[in-house]
C-alpha positions in Angstrom: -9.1 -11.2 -4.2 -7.4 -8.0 -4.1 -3.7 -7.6 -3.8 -2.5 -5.0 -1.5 1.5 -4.1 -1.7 3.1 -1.5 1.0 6.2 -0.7 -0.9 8.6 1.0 1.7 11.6 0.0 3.7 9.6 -0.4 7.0 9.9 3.1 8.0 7.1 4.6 10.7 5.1 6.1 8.0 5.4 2.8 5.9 4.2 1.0 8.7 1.1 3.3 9.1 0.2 2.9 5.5 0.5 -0.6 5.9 -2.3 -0.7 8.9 -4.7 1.9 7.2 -4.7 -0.4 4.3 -6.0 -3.2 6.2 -7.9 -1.1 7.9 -9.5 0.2 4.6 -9.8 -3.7 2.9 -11.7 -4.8 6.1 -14.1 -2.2 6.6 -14.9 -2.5 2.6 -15.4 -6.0 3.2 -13.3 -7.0 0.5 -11.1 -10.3 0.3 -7.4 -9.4 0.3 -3.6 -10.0 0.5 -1.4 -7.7 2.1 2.4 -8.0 0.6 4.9 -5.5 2.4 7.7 -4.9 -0.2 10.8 -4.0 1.9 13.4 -5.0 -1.1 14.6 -1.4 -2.6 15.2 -3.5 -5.7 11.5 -4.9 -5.9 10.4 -1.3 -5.1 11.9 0.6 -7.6 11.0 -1.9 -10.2 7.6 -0.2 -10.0 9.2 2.7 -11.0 8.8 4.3 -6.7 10.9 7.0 -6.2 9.6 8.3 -2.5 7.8 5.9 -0.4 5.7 4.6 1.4 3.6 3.9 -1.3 0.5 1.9 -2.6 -0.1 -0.9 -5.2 -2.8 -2.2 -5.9 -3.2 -5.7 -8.3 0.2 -4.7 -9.3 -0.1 -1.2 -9.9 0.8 1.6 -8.1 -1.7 4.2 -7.3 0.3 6.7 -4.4 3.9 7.0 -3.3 5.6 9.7 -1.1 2.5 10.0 1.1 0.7 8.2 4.0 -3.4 7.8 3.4 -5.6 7.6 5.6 -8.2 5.2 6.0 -11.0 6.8 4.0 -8.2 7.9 1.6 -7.5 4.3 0.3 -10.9 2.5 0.8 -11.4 4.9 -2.8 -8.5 3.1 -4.2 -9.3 -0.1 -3.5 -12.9 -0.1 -3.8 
């Protein structure tokens, strides 16, 4: 099982990232856990400067930028 984390303070663009992730795990087919990280502690002990960003199993893999769906079905495939 994959773990998904939206690291972002629940801004719009955090909250888009957050549903074309799911949308990305589902349409992959993949199981998964979505964990939205809201804490700015918790976020910038990732070392995230700019968000929303992107972790996947733990490590990050974008910040600063909302994917789109296609976008993060390569990250997490």
């Amino acid at each position: 099982m994959k773990k998904l984390q939206i690291l972002g303070t629940g801004c719009p663009k955090c909250k888009t990232l957050a549903e074309n992730t799911e949308a990305a795990a589902r349409s992959l087919g993949i199981a998964y856990e979505l964990e939205k990280i809201t804490d700015i502690v918790e976020i910038m002990k990732f070392g995230v400067m700019m968000t929303p960003a992107l972790a996947v199993d733990g490590k990050v893999k974008t910040f600063g930028k909302v994917l789109s769906v296609e976008e993060i079905k390569k990250l997490i495939a």
